[in-house]
C-alpha positions as CSV (number, residue, x, y, z in Angstrom):
1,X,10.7,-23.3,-4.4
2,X,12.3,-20.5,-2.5
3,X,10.1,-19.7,0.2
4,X,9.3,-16.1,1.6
5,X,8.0,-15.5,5.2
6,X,5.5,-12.3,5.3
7,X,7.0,-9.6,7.4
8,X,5.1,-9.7,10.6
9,X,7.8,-12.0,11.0
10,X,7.6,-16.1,12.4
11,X,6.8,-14.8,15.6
12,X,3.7,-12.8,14.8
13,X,2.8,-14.7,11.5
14,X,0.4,-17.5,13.4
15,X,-1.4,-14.7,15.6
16,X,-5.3,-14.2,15.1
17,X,-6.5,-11.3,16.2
18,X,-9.3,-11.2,18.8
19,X,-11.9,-9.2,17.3
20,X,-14.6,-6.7,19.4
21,X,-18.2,-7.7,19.2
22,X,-19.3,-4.4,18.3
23,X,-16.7,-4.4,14.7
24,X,-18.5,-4.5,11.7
25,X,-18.0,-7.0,8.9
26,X,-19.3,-7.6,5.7
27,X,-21.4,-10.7,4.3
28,X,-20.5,-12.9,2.1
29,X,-22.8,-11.9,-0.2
30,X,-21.8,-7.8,0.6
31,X,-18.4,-9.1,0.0
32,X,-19.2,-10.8,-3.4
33,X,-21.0,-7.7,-4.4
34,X,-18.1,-5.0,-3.5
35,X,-15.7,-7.4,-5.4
36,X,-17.8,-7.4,-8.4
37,X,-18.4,-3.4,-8.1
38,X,-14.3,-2.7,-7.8
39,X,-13.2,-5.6,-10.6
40,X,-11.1,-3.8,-13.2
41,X,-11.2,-0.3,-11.6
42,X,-10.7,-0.3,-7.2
43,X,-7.9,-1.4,-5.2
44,X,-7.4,-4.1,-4.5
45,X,-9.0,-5.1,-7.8
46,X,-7.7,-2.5,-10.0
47,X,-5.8,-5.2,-12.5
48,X,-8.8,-8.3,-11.8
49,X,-10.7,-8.6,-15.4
50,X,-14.4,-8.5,-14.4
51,X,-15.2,-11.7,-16.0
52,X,-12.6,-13.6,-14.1
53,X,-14.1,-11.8,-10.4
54,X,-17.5,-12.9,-11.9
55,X,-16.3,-16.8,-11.8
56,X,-14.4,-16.8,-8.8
57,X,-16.9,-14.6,-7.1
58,X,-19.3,-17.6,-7.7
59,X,-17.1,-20.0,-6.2
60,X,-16.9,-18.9,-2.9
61,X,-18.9,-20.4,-0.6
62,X,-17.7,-18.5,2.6
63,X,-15.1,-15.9,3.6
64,X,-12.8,-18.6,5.0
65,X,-10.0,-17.0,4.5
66,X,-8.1,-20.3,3.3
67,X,-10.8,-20.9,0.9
68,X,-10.4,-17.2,-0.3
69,X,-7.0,-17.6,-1.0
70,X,-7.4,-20.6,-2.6
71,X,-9.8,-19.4,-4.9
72,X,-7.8,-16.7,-6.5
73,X,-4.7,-18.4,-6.3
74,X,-6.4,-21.0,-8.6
75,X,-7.0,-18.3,-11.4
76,X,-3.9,-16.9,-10.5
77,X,-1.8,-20.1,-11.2
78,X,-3.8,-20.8,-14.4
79,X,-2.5,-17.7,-15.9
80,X,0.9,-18.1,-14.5
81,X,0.9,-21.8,-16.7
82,X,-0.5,-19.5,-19.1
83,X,2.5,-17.1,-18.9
84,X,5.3,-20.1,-18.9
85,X,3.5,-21.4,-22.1
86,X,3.8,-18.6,-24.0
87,X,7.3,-18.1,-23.0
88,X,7.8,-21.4,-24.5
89,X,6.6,-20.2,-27.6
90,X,8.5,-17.3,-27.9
91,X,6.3,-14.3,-26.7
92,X,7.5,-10.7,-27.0
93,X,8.7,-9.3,-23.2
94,X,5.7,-7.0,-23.0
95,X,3.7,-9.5,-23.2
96,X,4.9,-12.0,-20.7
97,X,5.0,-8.6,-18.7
98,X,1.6,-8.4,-18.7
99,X,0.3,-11.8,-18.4
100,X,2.9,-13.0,-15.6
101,X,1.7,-9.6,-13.6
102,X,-1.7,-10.2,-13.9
103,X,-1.1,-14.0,-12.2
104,X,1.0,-12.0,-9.5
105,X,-2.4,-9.7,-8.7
106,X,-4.7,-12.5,-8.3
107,X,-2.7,-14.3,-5.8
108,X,-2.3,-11.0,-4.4
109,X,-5.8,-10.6,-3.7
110,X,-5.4,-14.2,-2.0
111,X,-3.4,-12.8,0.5
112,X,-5.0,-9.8,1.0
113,X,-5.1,-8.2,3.3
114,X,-2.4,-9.9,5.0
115,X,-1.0,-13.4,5.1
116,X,-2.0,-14.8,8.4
117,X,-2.8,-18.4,7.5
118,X,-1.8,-20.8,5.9
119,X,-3.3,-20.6,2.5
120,X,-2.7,-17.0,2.9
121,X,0.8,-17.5,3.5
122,X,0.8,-19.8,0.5
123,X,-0.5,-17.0,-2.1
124,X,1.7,-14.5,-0.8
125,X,4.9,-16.8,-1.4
126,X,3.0,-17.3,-5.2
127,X,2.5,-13.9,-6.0
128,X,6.0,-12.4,-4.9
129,X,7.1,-15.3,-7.6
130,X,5.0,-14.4,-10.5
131,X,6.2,-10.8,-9.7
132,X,9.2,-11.4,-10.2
133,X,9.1,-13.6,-13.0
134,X,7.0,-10.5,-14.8
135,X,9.6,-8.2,-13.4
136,X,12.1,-9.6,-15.8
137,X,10.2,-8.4,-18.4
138,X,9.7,-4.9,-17.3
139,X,10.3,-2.0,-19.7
140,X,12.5,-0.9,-17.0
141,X,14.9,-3.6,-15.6
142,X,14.0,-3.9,-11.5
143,X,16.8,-5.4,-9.6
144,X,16.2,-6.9,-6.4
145,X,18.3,-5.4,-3.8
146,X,19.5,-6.3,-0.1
147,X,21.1,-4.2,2.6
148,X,21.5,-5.5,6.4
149,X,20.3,-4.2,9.7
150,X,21.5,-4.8,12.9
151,X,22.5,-8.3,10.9
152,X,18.9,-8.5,9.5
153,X,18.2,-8.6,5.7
154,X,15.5,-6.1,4.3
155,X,14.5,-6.7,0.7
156,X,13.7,-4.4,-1.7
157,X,12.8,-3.6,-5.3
158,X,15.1,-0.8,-7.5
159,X,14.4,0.9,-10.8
160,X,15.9,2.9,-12.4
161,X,14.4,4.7,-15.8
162,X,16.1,3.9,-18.9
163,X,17.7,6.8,-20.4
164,X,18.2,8.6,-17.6
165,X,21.7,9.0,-15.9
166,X,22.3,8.9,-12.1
167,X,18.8,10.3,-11.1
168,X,17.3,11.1,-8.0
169,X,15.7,8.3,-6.3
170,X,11.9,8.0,-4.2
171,X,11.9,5.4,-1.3
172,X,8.5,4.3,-1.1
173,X,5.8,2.1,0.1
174,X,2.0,0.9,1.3
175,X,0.4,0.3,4.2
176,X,-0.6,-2.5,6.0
177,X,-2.0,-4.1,2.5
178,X,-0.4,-2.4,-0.2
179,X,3.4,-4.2,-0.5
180,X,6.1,-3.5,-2.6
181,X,4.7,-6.2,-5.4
182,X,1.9,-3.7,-5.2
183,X,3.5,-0.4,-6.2
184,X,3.2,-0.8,-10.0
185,X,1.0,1.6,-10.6
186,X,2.5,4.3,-8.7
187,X,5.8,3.4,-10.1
188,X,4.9,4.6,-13.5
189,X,4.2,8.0,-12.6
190,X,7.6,8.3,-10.6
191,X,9.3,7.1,-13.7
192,X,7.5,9.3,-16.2
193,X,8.8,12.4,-13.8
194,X,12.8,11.0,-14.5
195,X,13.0,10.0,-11.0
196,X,14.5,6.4,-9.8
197,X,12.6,4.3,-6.9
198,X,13.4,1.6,-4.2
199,X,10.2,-0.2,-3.1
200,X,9.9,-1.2,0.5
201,X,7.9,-3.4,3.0
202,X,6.4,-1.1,6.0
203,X,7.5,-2.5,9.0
204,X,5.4,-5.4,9.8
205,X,4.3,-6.1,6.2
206,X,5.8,-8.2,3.4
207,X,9.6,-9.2,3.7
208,X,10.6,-6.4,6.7
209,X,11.2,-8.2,9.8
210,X,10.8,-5.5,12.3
211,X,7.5,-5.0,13.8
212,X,5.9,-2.0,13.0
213,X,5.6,-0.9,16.7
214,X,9.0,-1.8,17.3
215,X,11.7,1.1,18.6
216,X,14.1,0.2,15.8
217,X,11.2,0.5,13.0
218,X,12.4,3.4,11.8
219,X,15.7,2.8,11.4
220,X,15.1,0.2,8.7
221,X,14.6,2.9,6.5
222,X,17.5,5.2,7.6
223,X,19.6,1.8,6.4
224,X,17.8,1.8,3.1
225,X,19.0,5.9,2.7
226,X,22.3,4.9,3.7
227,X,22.9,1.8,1.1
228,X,21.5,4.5,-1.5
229,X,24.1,7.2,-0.3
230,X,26.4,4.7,-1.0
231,X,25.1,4.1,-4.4
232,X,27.1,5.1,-7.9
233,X,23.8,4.6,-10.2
234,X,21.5,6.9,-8.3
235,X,22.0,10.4,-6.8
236,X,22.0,10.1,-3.2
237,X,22.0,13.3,-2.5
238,X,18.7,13.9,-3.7
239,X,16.3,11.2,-2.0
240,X,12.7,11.6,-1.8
241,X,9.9,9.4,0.2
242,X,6.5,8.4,-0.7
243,X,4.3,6.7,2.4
244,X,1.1,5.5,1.4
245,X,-2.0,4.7,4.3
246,X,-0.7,3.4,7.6
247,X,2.5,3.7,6.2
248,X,2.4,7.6,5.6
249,X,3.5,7.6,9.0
250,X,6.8,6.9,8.2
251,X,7.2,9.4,5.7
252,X,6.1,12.2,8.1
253,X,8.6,10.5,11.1
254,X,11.3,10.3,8.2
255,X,11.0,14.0,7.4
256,X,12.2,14.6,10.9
257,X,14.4,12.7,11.8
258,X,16.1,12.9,8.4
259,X,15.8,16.3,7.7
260,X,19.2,16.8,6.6
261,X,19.2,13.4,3.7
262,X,15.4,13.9,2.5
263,X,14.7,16.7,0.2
264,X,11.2,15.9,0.3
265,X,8.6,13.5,2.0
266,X,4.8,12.8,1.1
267,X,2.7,12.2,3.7
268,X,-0.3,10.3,1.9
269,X,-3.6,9.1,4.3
270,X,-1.4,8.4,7.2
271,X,-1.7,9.2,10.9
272,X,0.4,10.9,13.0
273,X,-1.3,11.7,16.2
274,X,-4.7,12.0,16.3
275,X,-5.0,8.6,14.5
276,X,-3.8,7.0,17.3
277,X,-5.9,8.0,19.3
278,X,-8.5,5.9,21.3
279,X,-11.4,8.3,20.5
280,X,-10.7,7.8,16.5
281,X,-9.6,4.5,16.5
282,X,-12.3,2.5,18.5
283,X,-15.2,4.2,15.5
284,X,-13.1,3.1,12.8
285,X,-12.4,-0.5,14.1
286,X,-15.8,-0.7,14.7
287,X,-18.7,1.4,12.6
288,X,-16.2,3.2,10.3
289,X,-13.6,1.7,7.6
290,X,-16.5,1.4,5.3
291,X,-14.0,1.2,2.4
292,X,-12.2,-1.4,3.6
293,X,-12.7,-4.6,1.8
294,X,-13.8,-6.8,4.5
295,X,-15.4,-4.5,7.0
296,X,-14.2,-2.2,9.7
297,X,-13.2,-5.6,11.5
298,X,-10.8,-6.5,9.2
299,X,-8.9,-3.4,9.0
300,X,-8.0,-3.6,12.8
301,X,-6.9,-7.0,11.5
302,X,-4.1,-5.9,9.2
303,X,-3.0,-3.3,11.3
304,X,-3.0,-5.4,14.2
305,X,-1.1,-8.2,12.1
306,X,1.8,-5.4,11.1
307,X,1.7,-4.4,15.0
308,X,1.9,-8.0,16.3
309,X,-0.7,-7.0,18.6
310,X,-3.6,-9.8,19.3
311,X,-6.4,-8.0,20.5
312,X,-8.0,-4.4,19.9
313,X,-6.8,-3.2,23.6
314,X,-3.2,-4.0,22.8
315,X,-3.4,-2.0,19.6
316,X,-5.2,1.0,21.5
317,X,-2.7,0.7,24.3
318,X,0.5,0.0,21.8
319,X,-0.2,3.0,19.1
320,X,-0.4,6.4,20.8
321,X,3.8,5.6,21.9
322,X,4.2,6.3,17.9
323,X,2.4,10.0,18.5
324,X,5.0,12.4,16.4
325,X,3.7,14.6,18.9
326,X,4.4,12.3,22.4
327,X,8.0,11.9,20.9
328,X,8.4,15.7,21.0
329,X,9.3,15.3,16.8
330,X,5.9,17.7,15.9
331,X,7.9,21.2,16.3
332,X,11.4,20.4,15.3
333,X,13.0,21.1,11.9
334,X,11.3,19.1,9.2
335,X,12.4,18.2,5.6
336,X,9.7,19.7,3.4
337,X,6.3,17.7,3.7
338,X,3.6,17.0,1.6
339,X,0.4,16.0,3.2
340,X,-2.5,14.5,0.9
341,X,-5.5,13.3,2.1
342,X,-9.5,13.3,1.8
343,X,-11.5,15.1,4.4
344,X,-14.0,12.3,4.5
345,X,-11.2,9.4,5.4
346,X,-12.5,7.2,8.1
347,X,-9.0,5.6,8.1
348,X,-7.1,8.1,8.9
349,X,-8.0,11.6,10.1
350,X,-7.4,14.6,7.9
351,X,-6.9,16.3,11.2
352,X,-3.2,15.2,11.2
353,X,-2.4,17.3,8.1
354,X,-3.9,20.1,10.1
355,X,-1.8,19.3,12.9
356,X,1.8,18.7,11.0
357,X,1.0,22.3,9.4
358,X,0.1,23.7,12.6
359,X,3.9,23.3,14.2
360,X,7.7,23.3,13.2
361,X,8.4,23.8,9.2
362,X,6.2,25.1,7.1
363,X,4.4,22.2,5.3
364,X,2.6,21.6,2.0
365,X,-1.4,19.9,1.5
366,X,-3.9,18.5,-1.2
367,X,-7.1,18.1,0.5
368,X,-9.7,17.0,-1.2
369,X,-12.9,18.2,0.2
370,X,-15.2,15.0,-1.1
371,X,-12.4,12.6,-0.7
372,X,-12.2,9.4,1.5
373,X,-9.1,7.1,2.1
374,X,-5.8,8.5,0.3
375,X,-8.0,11.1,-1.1
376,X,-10.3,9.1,-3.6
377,X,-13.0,11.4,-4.6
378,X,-16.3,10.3,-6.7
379,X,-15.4,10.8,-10.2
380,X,-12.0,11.6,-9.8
381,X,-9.0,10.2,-12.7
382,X,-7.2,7.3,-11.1
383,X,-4.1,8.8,-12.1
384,X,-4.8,12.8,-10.5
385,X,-3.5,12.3,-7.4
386,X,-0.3,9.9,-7.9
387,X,0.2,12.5,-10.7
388,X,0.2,15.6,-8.7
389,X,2.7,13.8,-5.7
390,X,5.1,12.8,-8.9
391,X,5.5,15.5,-9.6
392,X,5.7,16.9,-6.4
393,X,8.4,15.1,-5.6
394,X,10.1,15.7,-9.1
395,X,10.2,19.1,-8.0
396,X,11.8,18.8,-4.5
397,X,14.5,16.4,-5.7
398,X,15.5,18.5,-9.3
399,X,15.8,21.6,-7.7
């Protein structure tokens, strides 16, 4: 079996983070509850059928996080025998599709939030191959793609809308647990706006190599807009970037320091500044993140993972360097910028939409005034707010 090492790289893969006393983490039995409460309709649970959650749910017998992996990786690879079968038979694409996807997600969730054990290592490597096994059966054909930095290989994941003839193109990507298996759903809305996409790894996450804190971070992406320049089947004239989470960030550093190849950039629940601050970060790693799956505990987990930082001093210490404002970026020329958020995120402060509108190019904003993390508001469509960035961004890059 072709095996995949996640992105935080050999050297960071076998670090465990040193946790504060004071962070807040769910129970097992909170934990079994919040799983059955998102099953079928919250990230990262938005594709789990309820019954399935109900019986794996029972299983666990701690939060081990070998054992959780285990125990969705089981369900997962039932479905993925499942899939094989029925390609046996003959099934129709759509179908094989849907059920070989549906194996990826659960051995998704097995790795989630990030894949810093063994069994954890073990579903990610599963669910990148029932990905691609349902990606050959995609509606619209994915290609896997490969360009080289500084001699390194980045990975990624290109589609291009059938029917459609040399279109513009979004680069995008997740956070710290959101990779580019994960962008399905967003996908969709991209393509129903005629636009192409590549998806990425943030730095520090799936297949990327380069540490998320590391100098050269950026530049991974400035290779990806360069193979896509170089590109006959997509306009790369016209390239757009969608940055979900922690990874917003690099959709608002992007903006500046490619002004001049990005006709448009959506800054979605990232930070900037203020979210790398001490005085937010130390709340939200310890009482705050209350929609994170785990607990506030974990989320300084993941981040720390994509960092390669081992306790929550280093992260403190490591994280305000990235400051779009301590690199002097915050007033220069900016390519135009889309910030979406909710003003109830305890993941990342609204206050850094405030603060990109405040200085250099004018810039755009969709706050949502009951919304948490990315913007989720009570009651609100799933599909409202990657709708409104679509087409967004369809609107930048057709002009």
């Amino acid at each position: 079996m072709h095996r995949l090492v996640a992105g935080a790289a050999a050297a960071v893969l076998s670090l465990v983070t040193t946790l504060p006393a004071t962070a807040q983490v769910r129970s097992l039995e909170e934990v079994k509850q919040e799983v059955l409460r998102r099953a079928g309709k919250i990230n990262p649970f938005g594709h789990i059928r309820p019954d399935d959650a109900k019986r794996i749910v029972a299983s666990l017998t701690s939060l081990d996080r070998d054992h959780w992996a285990q125990s969705w990786c089981k369900v997962g690879l039932d479905y993925e025998a499942q899939g094989d079968a029925r390609a046996k038979a003959g099934a129709s694409s759509k179908e094989l599709a849907d059920i070989y996807f549906l194996a990826s997600d659960y051995c998704r969730v097995g790795r989630y939030p990030v894949a810093n054990t063994a069994g954890k290592k073990e579903a990610y490597q599963h669910s990148v191959r029932m990905y691609r096994k349902a990606a050959r059966h995609f509606e619209n054909p994915l290609q896997i793609i490969e360009t080289q930095f500084e001699g390194i290989k980045l990975v990624g994941y290109l589609t291009i809308p059938k029917g459609v003839t040399r279109p513009p193109i979004v680069v995008h990507w997740g956070g710290v647990d959101g990779w580019k298996e994960d962008r399905e759903f967003q996908i969709a809305f991209l393509h129903r706006a005629g636009l192409a996409t590549l998806t990425v790894d943030m730095p520090g996450t799936g297949e990327n190599p380069i540490l998320y804190g590391d100098p050269r971070a950026v530049k991974t992406y400035s290779a990806w807009i360069d193979h896509l320049v170089g590109r006959s089947d997509v306009d790369g004239s016209r390239i757009g970037v969608w940055g979900a989470s922690f990874g917003g960030y690099w959709a608002a550093r992007l903006a500046y320091e490619e002004a001049k190849r990005l006709k448009g950039a959506v800054f979605h629940g990232g930070n900037v500044h203020y979210g790398f601050q001490r005085d937010w970060l130390v709340p939200a790693f310890t009482t705050g993140g209350a929609t994170y799956l785990f607990g506030a505990a974990n989320l300084l987990e993941a981040r720390a993972q994509a960092m390669g930082t081992r306790t929550m001093d280093e992260f403190l210490d490591a994280v305000p360097k990235l400051s779009l404002k301590q690199l002097g970026l915050i007033d220069r020329p900016s390519a135009p910028i889309l910030g979406v958020n909710g003003k109830l995120d305890d993941q990342a402060p609204v206050q850094d939409i405030y603060l990109l509108m405040e200085h250099g190019t004018p810039k755009e904003a969709r706050i949502y005034p009951q919304g948490r993390h990315m913007g989720r508001s009570p009651g609100q469509s799933e599909d409202e707010i990657p709708t409104m960035i679509a087409n967004w961004l369809k609107d930048k890059l057709t002009r």
